[in-house]
mmCIF file of the N, C-alpha and C atoms, coordinates in Angstrom:
data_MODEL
# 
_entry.id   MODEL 
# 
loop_
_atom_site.group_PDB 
_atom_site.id 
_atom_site.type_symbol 
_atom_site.label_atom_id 
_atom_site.label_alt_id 
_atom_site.label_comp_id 
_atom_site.label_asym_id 
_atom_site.label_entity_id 
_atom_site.label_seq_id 
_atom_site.pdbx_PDB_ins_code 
_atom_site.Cartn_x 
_atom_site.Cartn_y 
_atom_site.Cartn_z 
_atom_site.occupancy 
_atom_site.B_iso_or_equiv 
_atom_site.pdbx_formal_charge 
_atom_site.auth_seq_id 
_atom_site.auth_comp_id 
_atom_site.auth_asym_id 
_atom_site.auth_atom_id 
_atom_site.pdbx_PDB_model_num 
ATOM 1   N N  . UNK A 1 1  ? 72.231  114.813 97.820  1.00 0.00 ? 1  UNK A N  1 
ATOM 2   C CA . UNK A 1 1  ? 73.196  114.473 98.844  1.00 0.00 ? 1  UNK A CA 1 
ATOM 3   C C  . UNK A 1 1  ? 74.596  114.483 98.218  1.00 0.00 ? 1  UNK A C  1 
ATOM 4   N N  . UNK A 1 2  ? 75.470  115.105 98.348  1.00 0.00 ? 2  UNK A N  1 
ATOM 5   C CA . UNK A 1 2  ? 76.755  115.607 97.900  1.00 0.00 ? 2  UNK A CA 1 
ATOM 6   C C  . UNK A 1 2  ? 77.467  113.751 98.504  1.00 0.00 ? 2  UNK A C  1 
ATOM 7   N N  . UNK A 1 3  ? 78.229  113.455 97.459  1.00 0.00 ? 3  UNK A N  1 
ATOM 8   C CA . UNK A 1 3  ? 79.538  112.578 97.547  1.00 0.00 ? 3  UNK A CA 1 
ATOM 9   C C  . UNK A 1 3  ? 80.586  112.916 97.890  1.00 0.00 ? 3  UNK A C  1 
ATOM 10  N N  . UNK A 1 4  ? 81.085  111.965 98.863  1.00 0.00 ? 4  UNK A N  1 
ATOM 11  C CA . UNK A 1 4  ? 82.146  112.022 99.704  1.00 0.00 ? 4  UNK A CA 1 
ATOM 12  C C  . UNK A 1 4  ? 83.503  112.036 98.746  1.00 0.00 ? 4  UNK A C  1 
ATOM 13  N N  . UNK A 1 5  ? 84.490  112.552 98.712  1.00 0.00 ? 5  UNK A N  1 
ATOM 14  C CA . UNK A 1 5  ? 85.534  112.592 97.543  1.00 0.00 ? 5  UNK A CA 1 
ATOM 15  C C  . UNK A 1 5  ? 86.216  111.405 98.248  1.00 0.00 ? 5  UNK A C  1 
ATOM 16  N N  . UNK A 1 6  ? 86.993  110.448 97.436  1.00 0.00 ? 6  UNK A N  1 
ATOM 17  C CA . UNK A 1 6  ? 87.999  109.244 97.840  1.00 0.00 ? 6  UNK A CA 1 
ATOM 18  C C  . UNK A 1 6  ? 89.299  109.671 97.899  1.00 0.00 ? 6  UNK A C  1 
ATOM 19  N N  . UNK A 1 7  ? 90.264  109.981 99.064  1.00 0.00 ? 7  UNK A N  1 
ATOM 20  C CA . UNK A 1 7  ? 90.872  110.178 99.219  1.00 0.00 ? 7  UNK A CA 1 
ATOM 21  C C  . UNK A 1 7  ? 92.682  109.553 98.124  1.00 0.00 ? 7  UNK A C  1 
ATOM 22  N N  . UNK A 1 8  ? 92.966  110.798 97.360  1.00 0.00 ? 8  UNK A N  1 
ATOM 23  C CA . UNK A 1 8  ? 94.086  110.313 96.412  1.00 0.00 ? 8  UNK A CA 1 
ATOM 24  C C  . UNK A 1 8  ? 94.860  109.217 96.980  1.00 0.00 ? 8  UNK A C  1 
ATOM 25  N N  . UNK A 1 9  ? 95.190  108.797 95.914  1.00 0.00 ? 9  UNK A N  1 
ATOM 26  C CA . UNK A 1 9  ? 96.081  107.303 96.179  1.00 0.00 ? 9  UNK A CA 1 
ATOM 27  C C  . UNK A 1 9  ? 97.701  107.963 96.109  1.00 0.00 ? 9  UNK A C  1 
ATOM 28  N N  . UNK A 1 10 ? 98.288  107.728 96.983  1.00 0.00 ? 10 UNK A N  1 
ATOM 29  C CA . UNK A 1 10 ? 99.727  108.445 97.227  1.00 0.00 ? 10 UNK A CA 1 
ATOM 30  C C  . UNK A 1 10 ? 100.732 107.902 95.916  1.00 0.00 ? 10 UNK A C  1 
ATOM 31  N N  . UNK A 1 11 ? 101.117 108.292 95.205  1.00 0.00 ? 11 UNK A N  1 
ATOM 32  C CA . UNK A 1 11 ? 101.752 107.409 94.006  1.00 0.00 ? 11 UNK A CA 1 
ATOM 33  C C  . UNK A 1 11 ? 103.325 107.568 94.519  1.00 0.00 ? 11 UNK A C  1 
ATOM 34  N N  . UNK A 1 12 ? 104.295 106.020 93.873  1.00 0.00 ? 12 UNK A N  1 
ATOM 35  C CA . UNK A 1 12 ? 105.231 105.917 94.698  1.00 0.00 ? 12 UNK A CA 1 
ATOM 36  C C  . UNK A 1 12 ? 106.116 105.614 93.414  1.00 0.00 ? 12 UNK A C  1 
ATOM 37  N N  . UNK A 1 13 ? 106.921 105.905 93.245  1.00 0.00 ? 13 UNK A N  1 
ATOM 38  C CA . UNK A 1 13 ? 108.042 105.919 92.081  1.00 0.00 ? 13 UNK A CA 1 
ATOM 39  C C  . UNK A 1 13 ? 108.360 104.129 92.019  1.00 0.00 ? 13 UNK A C  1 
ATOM 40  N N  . UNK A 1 14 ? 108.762 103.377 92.756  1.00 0.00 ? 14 UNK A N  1 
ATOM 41  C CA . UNK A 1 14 ? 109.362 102.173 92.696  1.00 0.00 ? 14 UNK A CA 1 
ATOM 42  C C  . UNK A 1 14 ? 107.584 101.449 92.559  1.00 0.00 ? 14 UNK A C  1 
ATOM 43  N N  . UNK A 1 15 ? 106.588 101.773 92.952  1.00 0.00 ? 15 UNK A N  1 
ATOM 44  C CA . UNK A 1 15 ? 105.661 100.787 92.319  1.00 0.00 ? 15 UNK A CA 1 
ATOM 45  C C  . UNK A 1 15 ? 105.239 101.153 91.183  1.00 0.00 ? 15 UNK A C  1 
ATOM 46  N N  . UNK A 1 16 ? 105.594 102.593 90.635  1.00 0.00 ? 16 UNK A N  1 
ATOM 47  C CA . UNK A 1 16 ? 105.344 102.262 89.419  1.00 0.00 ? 16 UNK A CA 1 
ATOM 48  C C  . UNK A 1 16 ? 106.002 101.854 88.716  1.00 0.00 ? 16 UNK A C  1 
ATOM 49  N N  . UNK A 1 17 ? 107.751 101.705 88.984  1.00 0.00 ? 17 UNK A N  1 
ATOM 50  C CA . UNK A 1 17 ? 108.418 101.059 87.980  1.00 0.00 ? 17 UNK A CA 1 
ATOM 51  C C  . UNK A 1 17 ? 107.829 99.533  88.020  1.00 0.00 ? 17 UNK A C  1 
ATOM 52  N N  . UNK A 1 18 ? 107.537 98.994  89.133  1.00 0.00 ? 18 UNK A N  1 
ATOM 53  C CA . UNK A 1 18 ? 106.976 97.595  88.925  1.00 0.00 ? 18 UNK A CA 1 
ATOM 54  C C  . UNK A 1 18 ? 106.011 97.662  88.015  1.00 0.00 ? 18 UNK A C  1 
ATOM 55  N N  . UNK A 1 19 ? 105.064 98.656  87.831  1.00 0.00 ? 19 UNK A N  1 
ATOM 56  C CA . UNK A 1 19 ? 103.722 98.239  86.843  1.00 0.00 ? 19 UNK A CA 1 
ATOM 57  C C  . UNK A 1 19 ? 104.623 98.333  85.685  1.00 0.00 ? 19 UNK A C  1 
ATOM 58  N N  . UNK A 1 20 ? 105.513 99.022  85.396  1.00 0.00 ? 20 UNK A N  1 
ATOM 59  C CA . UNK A 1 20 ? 106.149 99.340  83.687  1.00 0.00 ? 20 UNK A CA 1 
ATOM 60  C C  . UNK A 1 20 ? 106.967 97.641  83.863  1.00 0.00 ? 20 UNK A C  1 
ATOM 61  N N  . UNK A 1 21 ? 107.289 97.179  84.723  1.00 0.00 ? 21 UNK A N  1 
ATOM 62  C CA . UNK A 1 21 ? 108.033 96.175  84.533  1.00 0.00 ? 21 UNK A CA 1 
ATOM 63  C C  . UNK A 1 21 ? 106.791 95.005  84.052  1.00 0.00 ? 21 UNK A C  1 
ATOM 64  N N  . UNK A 1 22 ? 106.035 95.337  84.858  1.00 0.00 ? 22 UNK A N  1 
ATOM 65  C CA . UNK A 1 22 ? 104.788 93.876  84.733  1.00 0.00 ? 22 UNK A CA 1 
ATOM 66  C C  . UNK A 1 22 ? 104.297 93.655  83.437  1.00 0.00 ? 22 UNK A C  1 
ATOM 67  N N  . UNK A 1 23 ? 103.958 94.990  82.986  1.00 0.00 ? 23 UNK A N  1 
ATOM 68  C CA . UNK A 1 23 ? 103.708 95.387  81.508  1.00 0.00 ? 23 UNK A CA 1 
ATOM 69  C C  . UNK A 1 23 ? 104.274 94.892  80.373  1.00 0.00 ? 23 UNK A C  1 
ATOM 70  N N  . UNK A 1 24 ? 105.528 95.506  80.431  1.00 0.00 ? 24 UNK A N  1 
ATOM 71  C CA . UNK A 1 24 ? 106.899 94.819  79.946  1.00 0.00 ? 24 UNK A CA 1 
ATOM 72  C C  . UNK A 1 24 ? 107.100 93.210  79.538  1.00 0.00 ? 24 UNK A C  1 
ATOM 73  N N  . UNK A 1 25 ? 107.132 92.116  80.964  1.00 0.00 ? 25 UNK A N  1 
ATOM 74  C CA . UNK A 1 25 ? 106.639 90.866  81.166  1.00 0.00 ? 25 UNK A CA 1 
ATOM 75  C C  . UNK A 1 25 ? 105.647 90.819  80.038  1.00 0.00 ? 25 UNK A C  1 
ATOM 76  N N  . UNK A 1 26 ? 104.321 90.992  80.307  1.00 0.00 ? 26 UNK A N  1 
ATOM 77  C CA . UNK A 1 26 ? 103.414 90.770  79.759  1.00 0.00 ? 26 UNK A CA 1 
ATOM 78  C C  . UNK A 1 26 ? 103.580 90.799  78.575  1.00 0.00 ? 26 UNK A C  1 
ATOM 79  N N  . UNK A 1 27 ? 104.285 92.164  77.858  1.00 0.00 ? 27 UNK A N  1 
ATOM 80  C CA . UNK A 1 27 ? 104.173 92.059  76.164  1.00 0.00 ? 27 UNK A CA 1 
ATOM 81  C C  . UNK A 1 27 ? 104.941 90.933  75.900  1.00 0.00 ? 27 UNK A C  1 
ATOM 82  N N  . UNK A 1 28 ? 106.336 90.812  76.274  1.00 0.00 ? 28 UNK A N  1 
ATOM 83  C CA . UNK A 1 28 ? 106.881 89.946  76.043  1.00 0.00 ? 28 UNK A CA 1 
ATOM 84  C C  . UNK A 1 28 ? 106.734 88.462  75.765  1.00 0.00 ? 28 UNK A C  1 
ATOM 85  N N  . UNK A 1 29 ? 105.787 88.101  76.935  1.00 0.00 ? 29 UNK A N  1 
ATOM 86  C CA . UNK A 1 29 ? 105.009 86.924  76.572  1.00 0.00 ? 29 UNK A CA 1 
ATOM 87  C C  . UNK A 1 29 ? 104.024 86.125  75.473  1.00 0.00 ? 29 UNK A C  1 
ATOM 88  N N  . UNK A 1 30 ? 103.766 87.032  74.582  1.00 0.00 ? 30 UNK A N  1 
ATOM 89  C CA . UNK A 1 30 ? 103.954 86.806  73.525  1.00 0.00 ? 30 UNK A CA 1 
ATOM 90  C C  . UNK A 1 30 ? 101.774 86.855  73.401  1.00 0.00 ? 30 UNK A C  1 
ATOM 91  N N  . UNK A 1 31 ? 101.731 86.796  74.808  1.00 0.00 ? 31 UNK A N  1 
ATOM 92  C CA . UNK A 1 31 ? 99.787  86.126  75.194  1.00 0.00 ? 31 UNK A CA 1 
ATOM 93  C C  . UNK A 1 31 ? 99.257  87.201  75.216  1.00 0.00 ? 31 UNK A C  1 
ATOM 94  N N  . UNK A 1 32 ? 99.232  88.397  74.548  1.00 0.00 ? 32 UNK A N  1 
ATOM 95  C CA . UNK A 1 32 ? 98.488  89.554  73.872  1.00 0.00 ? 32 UNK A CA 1 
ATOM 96  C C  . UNK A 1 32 ? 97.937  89.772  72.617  1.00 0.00 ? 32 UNK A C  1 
ATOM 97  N N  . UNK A 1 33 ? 96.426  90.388  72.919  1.00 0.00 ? 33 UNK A N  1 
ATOM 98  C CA . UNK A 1 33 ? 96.638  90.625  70.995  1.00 0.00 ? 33 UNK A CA 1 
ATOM 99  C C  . UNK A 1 33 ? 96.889  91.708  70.813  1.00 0.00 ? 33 UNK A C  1 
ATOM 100 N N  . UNK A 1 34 ? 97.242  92.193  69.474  1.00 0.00 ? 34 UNK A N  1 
ATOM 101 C CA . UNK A 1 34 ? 98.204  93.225  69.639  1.00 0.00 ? 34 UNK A CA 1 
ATOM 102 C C  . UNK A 1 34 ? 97.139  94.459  69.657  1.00 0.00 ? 34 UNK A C  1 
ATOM 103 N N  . UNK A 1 35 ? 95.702  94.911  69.853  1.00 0.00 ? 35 UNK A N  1 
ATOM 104 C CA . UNK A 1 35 ? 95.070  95.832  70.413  1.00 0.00 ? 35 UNK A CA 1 
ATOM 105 C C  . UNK A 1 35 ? 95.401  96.241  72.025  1.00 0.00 ? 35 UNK A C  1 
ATOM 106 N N  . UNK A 1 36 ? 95.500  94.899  72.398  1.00 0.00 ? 36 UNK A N  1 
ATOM 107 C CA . UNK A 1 36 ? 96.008  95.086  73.819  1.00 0.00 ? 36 UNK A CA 1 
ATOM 108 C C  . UNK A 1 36 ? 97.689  95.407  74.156  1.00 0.00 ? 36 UNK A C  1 
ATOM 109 N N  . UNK A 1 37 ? 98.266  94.774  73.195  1.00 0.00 ? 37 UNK A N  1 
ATOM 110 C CA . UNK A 1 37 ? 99.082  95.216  73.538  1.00 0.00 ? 37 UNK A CA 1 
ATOM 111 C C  . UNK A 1 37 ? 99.754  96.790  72.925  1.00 0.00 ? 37 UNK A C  1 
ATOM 112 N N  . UNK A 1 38 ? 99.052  97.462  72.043  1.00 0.00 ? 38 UNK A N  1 
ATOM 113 C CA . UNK A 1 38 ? 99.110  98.624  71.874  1.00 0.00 ? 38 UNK A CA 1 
ATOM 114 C C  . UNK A 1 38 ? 98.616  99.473  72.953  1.00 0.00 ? 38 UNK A C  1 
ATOM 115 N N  . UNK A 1 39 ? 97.502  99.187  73.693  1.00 0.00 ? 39 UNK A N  1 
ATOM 116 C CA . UNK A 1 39 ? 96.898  99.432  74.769  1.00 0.00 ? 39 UNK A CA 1 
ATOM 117 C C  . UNK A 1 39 ? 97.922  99.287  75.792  1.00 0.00 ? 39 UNK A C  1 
ATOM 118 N N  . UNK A 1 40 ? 98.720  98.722  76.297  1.00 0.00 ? 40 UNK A N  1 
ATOM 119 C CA . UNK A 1 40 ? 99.482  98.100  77.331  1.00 0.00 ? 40 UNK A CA 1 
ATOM 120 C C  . UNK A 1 40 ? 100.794 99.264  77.166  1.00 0.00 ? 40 UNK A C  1 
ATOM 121 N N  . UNK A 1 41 ? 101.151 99.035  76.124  1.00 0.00 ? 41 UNK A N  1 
ATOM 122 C CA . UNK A 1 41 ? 102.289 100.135 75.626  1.00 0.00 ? 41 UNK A CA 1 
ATOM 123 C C  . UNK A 1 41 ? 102.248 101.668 75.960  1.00 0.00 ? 41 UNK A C  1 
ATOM 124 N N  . UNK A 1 42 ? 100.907 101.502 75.509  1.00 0.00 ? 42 UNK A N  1 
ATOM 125 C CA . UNK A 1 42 ? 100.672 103.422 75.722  1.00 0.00 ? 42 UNK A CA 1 
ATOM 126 C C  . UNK A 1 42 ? 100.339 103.640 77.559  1.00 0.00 ? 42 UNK A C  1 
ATOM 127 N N  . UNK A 1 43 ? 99.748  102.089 78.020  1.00 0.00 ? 43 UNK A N  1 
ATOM 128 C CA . UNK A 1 43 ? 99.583  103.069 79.210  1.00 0.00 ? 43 UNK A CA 1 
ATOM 129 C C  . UNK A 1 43 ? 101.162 103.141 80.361  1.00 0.00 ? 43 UNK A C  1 
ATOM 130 N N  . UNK A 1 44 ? 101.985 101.778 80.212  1.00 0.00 ? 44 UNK A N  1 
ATOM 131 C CA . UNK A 1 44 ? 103.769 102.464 79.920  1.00 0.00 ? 44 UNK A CA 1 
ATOM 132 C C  . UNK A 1 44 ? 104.507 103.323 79.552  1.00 0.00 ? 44 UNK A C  1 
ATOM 133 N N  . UNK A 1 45 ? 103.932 104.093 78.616  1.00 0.00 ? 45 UNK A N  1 
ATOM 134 C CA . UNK A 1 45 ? 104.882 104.794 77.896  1.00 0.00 ? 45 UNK A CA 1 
ATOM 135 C C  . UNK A 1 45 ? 103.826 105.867 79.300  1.00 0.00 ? 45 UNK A C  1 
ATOM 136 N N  . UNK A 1 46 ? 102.794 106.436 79.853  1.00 0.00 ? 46 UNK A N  1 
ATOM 137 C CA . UNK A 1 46 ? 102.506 107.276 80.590  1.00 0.00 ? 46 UNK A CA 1 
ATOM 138 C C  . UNK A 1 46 ? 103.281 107.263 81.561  1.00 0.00 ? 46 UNK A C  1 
ATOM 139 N N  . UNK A 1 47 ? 103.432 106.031 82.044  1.00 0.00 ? 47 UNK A N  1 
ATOM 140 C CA . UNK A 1 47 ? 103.906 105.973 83.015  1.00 0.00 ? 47 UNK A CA 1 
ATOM 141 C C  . UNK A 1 47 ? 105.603 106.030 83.414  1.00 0.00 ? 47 UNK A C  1 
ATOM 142 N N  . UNK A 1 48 ? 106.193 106.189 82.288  1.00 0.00 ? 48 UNK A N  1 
ATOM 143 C CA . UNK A 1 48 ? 107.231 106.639 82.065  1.00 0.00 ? 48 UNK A CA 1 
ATOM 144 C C  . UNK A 1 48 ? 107.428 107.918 81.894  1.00 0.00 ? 48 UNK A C  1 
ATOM 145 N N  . UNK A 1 49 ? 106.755 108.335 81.609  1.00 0.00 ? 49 UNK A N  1 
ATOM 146 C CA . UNK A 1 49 ? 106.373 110.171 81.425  1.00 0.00 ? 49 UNK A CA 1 
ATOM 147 C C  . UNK A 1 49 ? 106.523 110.353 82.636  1.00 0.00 ? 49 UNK A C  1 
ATOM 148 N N  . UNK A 1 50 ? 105.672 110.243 84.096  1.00 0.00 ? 50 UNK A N  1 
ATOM 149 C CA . UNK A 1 50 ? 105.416 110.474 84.946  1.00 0.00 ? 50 UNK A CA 1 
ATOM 150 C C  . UNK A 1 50 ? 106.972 109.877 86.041  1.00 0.00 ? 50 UNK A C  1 
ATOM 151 N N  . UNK A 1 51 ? 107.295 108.736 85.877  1.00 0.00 ? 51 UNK A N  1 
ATOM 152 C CA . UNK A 1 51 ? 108.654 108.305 86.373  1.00 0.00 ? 51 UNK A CA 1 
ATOM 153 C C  . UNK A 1 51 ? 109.931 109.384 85.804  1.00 0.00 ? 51 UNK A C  1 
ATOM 154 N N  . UNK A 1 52 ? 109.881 110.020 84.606  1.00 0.00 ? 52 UNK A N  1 
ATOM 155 C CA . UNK A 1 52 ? 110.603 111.387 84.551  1.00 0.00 ? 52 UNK A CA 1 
ATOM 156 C C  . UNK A 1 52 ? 110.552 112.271 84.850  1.00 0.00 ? 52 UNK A C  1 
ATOM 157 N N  . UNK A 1 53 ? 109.114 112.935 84.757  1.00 0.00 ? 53 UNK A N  1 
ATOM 158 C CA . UNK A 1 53 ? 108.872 113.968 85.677  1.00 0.00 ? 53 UNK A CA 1 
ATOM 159 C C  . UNK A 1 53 ? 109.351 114.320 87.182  1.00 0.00 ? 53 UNK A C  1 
ATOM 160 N N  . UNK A 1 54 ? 108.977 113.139 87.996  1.00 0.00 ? 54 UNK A N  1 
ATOM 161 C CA . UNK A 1 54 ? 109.268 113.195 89.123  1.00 0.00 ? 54 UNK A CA 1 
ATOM 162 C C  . UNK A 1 54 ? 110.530 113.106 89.113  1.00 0.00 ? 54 UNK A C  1 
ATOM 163 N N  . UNK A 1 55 ? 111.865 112.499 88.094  1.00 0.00 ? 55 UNK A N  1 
ATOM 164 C CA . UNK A 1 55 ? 113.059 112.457 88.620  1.00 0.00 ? 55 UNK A CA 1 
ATOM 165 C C  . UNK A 1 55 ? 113.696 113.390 88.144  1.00 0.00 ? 55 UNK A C  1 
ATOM 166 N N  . UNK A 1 56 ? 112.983 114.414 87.410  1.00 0.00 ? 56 UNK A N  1 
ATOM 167 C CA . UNK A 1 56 ? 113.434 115.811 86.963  1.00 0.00 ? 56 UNK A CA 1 
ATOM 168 C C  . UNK A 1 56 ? 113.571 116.600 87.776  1.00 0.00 ? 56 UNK A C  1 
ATOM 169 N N  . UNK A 1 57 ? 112.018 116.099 88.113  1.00 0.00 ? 57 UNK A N  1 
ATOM 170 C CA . UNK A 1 57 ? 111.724 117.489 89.363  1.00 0.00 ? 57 UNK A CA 1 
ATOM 171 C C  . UNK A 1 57 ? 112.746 117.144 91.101  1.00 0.00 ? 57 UNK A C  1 
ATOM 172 N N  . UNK A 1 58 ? 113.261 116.184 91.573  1.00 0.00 ? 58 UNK A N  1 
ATOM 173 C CA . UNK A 1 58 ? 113.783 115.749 92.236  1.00 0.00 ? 58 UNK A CA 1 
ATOM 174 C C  . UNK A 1 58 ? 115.210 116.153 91.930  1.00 0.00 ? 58 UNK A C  1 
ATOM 175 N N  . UNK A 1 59 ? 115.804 116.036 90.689  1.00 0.00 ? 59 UNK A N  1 
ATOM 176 C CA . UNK A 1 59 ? 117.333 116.397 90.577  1.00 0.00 ? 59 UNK A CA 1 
ATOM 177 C C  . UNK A 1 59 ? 116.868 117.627 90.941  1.00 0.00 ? 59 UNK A C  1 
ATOM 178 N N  . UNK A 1 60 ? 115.960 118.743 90.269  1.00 0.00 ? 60 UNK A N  1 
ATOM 179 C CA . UNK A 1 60 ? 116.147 120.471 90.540  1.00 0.00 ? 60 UNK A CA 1 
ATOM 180 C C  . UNK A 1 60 ? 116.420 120.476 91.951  1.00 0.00 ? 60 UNK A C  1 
ATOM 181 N N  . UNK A 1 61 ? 115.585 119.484 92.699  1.00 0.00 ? 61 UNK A N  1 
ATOM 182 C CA . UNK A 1 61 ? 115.375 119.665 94.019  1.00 0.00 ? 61 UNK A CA 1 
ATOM 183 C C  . UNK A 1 61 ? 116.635 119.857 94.897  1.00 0.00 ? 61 UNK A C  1 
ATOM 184 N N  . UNK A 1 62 ? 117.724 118.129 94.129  1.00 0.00 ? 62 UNK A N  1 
ATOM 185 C CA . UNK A 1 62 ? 118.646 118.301 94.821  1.00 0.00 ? 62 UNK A CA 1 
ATOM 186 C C  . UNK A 1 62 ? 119.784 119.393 94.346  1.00 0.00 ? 62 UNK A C  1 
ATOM 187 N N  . UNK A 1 63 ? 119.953 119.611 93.044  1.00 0.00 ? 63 UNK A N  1 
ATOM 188 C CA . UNK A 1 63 ? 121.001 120.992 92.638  1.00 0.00 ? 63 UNK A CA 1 
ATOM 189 C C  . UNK A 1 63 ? 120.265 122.239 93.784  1.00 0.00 ? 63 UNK A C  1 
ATOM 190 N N  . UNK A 1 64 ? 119.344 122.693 93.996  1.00 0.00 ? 64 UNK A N  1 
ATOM 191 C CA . UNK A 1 64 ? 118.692 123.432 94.156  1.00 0.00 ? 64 UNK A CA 1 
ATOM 192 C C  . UNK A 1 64 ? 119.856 123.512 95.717  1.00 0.00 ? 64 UNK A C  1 
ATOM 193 N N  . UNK A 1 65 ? 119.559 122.208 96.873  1.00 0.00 ? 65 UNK A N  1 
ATOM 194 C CA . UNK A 1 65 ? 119.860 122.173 97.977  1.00 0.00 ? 65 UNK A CA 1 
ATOM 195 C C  . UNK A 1 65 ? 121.355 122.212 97.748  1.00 0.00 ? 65 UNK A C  1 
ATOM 196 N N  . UNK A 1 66 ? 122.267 121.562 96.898  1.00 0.00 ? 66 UNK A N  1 
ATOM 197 C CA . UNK A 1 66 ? 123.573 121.880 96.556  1.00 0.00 ? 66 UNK A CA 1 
ATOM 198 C C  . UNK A 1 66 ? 123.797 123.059 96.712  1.00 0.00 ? 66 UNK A C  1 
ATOM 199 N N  . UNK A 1 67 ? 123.519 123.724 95.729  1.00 0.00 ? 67 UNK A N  1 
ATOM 200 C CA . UNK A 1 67 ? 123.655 125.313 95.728  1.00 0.00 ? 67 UNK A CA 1 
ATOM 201 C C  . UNK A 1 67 ? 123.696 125.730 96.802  1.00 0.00 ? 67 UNK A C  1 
ATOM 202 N N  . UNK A 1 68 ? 122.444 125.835 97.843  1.00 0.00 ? 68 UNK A N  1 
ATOM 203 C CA . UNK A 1 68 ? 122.499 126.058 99.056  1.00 0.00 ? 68 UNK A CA 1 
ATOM 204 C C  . UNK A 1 68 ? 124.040 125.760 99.856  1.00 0.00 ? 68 UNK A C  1 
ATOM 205 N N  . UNK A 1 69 ? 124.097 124.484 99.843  1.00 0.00 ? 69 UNK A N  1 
ATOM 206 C CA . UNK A 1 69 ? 125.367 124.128 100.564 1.00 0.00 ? 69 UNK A CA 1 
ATOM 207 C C  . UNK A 1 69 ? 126.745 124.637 100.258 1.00 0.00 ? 69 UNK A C  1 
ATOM 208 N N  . UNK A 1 70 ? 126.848 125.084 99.013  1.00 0.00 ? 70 UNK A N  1 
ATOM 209 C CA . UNK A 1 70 ? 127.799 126.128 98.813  1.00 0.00 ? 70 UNK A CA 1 
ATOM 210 C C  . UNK A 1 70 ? 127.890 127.499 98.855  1.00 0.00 ? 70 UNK A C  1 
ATOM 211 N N  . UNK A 1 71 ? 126.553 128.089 99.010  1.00 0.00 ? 71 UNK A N  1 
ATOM 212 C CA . UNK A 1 71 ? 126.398 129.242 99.099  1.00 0.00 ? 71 UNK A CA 1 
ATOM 213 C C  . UNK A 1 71 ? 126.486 129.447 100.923 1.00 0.00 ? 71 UNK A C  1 
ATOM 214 N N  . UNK A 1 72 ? 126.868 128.585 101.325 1.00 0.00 ? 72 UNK A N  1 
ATOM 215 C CA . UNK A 1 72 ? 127.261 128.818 103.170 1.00 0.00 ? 72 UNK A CA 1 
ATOM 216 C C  . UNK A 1 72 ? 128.123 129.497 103.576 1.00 0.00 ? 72 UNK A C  1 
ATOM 217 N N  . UNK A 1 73 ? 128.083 130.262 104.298 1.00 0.00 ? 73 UNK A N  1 
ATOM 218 C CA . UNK A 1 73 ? 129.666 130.944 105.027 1.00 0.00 ? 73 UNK A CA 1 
ATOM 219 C C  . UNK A 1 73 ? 130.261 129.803 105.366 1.00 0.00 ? 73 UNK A C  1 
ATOM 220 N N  . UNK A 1 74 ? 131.956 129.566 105.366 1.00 0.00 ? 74 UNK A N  1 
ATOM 221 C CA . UNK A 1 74 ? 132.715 129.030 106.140 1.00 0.00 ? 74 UNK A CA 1 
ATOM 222 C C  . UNK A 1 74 ? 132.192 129.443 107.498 1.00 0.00 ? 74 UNK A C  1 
ATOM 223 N N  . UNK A 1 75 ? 132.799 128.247 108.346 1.00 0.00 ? 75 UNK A N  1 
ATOM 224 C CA . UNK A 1 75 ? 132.498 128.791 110.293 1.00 0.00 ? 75 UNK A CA 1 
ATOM 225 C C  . UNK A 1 75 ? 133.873 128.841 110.272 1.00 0.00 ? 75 UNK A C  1 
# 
Protein backbone atom coordinates (compact mmCIF):
# COMPACT_ATOMS: atom_id res chain seq x y z
CA UNK A 1 0.00 0.00 0.00
CA UNK A 2 1.89 3.13 -1.22
CA UNK A 3 2.18 6.20 1.52
CA UNK A 4 0.56 9.21 1.31
CA UNK A 5 3.45 12.03 0.94
CA UNK A 6 3.00 14.95 3.87
CA UNK A 7 2.48 17.87 2.37
CA UNK A 8 5.86 20.46 2.58
CA UNK A 9 5.88 22.78 5.36
CA UNK A 10 5.89 26.36 3.66
CA UNK A 11 9.18 27.88 5.21
CA UNK A 12 8.94 31.60 6.16
CA UNK A 13 12.03 33.85 6.49
CA UNK A 14 10.95 35.78 9.85
CA UNK A 15 10.24 32.30 11.64
CA UNK A 16 13.25 31.25 10.91
CA UNK A 17 15.02 34.15 12.11
CA UNK A 18 13.10 33.41 15.39
CA UNK A 19 14.53 29.77 15.56
CA UNK A 20 18.29 31.39 14.99
CA UNK A 21 17.22 33.83 17.67
CA UNK A 22 15.87 31.03 20.16
CA UNK A 23 19.04 29.17 19.55
CA UNK A 24 21.09 32.07 20.16
CA UNK A 25 19.05 32.60 23.73
CA UNK A 26 19.69 29.21 24.45
CA UNK A 27 23.55 29.11 23.96
CA UNK A 28 23.80 32.02 25.78
CA UNK A 29 22.28 30.72 28.76
CA UNK A 30 24.94 29.15 29.68
CA UNK A 31 22.33 25.50 30.35
CA UNK A 32 24.02 23.51 27.47
CA UNK A 33 26.61 21.03 27.27
CA UNK A 34 28.77 21.94 24.92
CA UNK A 35 27.91 18.66 22.52
CA UNK A 36 24.70 20.31 22.36
CA UNK A 37 25.64 23.23 22.00
CA UNK A 38 27.94 22.47 19.09
CA UNK A 39 24.88 20.74 17.85
CA UNK A 40 22.70 23.91 18.30
CA UNK A 41 25.34 26.04 16.45
CA UNK A 42 25.59 24.02 13.40
CA UNK A 43 21.96 23.66 13.04
CA UNK A 44 22.03 27.94 13.06
CA UNK A 45 24.68 28.33 11.17
CA UNK A 46 22.12 26.16 8.37
CA UNK A 47 19.83 28.15 8.93
CA UNK A 48 21.58 31.12 8.19
CA UNK A 49 22.74 29.67 5.00
CA UNK A 50 19.24 29.35 3.99
CA UNK A 51 18.11 33.06 5.44
CA UNK A 52 20.90 34.19 2.70
CA UNK A 53 19.99 32.35 0.10
CA UNK A 54 16.62 33.48 0.02
CA UNK A 55 17.75 37.18 0.48
CA UNK A 56 20.11 36.77 -2.42
CA UNK A 57 17.80 35.31 -4.43
CA UNK A 58 15.13 38.09 -3.61
CA UNK A 59 17.60 41.14 -4.20
CA UNK A 60 18.23 39.41 -8.02
CA UNK A 61 14.57 39.41 -7.97
CA UNK A 62 14.21 42.93 -7.15
CA UNK A 63 17.35 44.45 -9.47
CA UNK A 64 15.92 42.14 -11.96
CA UNK A 65 12.26 44.15 -11.74
CA UNK A 66 14.34 47.54 -11.49
CA UNK A 67 15.86 46.99 -14.63
CA UNK A 68 12.59 46.37 -16.01
CA UNK A 69 11.35 49.71 -14.76
CA UNK A 70 13.95 51.47 -16.53
CA UNK A 71 14.03 49.73 -19.47
CA UNK A 72 10.23 51.37 -20.09
CA UNK A 73 9.41 53.76 -22.80
CA UNK A 74 8.59 57.20 -21.50
CA UNK A 75 4.53 57.78 -22.21
Amino acid sequence: MPTKKKPAETWNYESTVEKIEDILHLMESGDMSLSDLFEQFNVAADYLKTCDRFLTERRAQVELSIEHLTDEPDF
